[in-house]
C-alpha positions in Angstrom: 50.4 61.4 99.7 52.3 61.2 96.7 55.7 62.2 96.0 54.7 65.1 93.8 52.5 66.4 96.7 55.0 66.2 99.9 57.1 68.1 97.3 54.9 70.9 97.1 54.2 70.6 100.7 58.2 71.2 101.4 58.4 74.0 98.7 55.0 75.8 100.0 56.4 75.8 104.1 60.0 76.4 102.8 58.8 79.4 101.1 56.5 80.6 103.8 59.9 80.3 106.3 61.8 83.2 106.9 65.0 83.9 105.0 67.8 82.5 106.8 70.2 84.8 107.9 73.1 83.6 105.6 70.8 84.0 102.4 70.5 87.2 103.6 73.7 88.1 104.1 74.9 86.8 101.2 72.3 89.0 99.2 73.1 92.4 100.4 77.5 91.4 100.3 76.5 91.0 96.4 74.4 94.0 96.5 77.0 95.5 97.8 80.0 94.2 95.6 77.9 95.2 92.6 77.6 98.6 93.7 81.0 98.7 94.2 82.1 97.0 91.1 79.9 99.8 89.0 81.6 102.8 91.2 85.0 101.5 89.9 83.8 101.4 86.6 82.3 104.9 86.8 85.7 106.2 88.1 87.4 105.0 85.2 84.8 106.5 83.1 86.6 109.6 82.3 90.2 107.8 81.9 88.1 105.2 79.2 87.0 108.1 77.2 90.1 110.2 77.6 93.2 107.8 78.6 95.1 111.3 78.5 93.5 112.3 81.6 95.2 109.9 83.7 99.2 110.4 82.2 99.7 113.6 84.2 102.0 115.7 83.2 105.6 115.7 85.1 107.0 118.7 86.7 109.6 120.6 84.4 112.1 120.7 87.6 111.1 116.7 88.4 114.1 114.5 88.2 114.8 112.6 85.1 113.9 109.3 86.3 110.1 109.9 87.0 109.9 111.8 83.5 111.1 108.4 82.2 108.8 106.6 84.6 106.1 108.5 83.3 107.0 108.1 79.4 107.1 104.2 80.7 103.7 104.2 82.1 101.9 105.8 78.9 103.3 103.1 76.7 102.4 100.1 79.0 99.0 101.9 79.5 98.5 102.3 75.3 99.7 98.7 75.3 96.8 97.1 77.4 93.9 99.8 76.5 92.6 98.0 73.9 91.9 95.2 76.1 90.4 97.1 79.3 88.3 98.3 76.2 87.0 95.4 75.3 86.3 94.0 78.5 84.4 97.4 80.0 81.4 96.8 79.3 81.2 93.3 79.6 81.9 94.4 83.2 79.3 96.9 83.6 76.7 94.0 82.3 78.0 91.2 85.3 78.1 93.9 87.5 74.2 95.1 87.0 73.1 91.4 86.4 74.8 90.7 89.9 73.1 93.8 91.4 69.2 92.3 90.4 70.3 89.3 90.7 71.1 89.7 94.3 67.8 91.7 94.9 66.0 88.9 93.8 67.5 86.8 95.7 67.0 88.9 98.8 63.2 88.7 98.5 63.0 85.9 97.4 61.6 86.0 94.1 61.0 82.6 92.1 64.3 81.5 90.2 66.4 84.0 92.5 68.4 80.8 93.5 69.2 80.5 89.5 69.9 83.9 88.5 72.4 84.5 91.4 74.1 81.2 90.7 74.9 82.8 86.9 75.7 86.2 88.3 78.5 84.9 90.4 79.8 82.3 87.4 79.6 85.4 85.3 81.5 87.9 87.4 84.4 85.4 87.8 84.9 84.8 84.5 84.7 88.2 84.3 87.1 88.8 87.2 90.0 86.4 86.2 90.6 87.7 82.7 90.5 91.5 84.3 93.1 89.8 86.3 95.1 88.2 83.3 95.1 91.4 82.3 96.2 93.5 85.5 98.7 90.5 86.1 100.3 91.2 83.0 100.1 94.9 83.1 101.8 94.8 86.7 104.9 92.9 85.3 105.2 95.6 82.5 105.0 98.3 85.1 107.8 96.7 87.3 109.8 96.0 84.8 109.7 99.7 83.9 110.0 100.6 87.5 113.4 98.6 87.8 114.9 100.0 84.3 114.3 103.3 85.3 116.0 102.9 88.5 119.0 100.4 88.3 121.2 103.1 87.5 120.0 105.7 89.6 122.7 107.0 92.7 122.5 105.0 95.7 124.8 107.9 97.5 122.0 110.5 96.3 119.0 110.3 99.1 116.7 111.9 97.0 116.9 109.5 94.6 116.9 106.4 97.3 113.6 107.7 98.6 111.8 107.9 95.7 112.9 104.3 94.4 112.3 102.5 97.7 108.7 104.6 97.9 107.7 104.0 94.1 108.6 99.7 95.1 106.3 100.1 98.7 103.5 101.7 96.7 103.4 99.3 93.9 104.0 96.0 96.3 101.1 97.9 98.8 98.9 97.8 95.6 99.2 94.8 94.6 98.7 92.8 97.6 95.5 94.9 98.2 94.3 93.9 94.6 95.1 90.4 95.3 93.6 90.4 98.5 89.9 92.2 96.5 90.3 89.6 94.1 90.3 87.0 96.6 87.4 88.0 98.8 86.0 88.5 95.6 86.3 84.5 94.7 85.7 83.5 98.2 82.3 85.2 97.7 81.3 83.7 94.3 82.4 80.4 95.9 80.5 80.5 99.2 77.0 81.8 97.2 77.7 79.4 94.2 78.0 76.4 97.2 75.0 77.8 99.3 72.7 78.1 96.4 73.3 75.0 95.2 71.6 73.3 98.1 68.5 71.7 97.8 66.3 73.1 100.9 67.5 76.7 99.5 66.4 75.8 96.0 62.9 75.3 97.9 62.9 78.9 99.0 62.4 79.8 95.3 60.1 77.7 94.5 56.5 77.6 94.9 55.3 80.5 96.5 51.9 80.7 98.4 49.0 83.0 96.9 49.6 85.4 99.4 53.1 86.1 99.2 52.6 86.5 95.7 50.3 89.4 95.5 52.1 90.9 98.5 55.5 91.3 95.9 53.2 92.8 93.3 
């Protein structure tokens, strides 16, 4: 038998083999990031067409500092929307080519190896200039955060609450984000790694006649 033929011997019983159960998982997590990854993006829908919808509007009777908080956040926010702008829908796009991608991958669909290989090289690219962006917006916003509040009465409590609850929040947000962002990684990694491997390649391969007209 030649080489050619125990080739298409491997691919033919590799194909007929159950999908192991990492494969799987891996699918439905990117199925599952992707539909997450479009519900952000829906979210901040409105706030993309309208970036007035998210300012708020501050209390008459609200202390002067989160006024100036507020006045603060607008400017960083007009500062770094032309960039969320541009980047939007380039989003959307990784995000819905992850979402097949994954689908194909989870039955097994010829080149499903390929196209989930690119969907995960996309959405990091994708991923680390949204978090050029955020880390560069964060830095703005804490700069802000400590300007309006190094002058503010340590002796008034009122004041002490909201400074030390506005720093929890923002540190509590940005080790969650970090955290996304890393899982995030992790997966692209771990899929990239798995995909790569040759017996997996196999899986997505030749296909017997069967199988074929059963995924029509």
């Amino acid at each position: 038998m030649s080489t050619a033929d125990e080739d298409l011997v491997v691919a033919e019983k590799a194909s007929k083999s159950n999908a192991p159960g990492l494969l799987t998982g891996l699918a439905i997590a990117g199925i599952v990031l992707a539909l997450i990854k479009l519900g952000s993006f829906l979210v901040g829908l409105p706030w993309l067409i309208n970036p007035k919808l998210s300012q708020g509007s501050a209390a008459t009777e609200a202390p002067a500092e989160v006024i100036e908080y507020q006045e603060l956040m607008v400017a960083i926010q007009g500062k770094y929307f032309p960039y969320q702008l541009a980047l939007y829908p380039c989003g959307i796009i990784v995000a819905c080519l992850l979402l097949w991608a994954a689908y194909q991958t989870l039955k097994l669909r010829p080149h499903g190896d390929f196209w989930i290989k690119c969907a995960v090289i996309a959405s990091t690219v994708t991923d680390l200039l949204g978090a050029v962006i955020v880390v560069f917006m964060q830095q703005d916003i804490y700069h802000a955060l400590q300007t309006v509040f190094q002058d503010f009465d340590s002796d008034n409590n009122a004041s002490h609450i909201m400074y030390v609850a506005m720093n929890v929040g923002f540190y509590i947000g940005i080790a969650s984000a970090a955290g996304f962002l890393l899982l995030q990684f992790g997966y692209y990694f771990v899929t990239f790694r798995y995909f790569s491997k040759p017996e997996v390649h196999a899986l997505y391969q030749v296909r017997a006649p069967n199988e074929a007209s059963s995924d029509v």
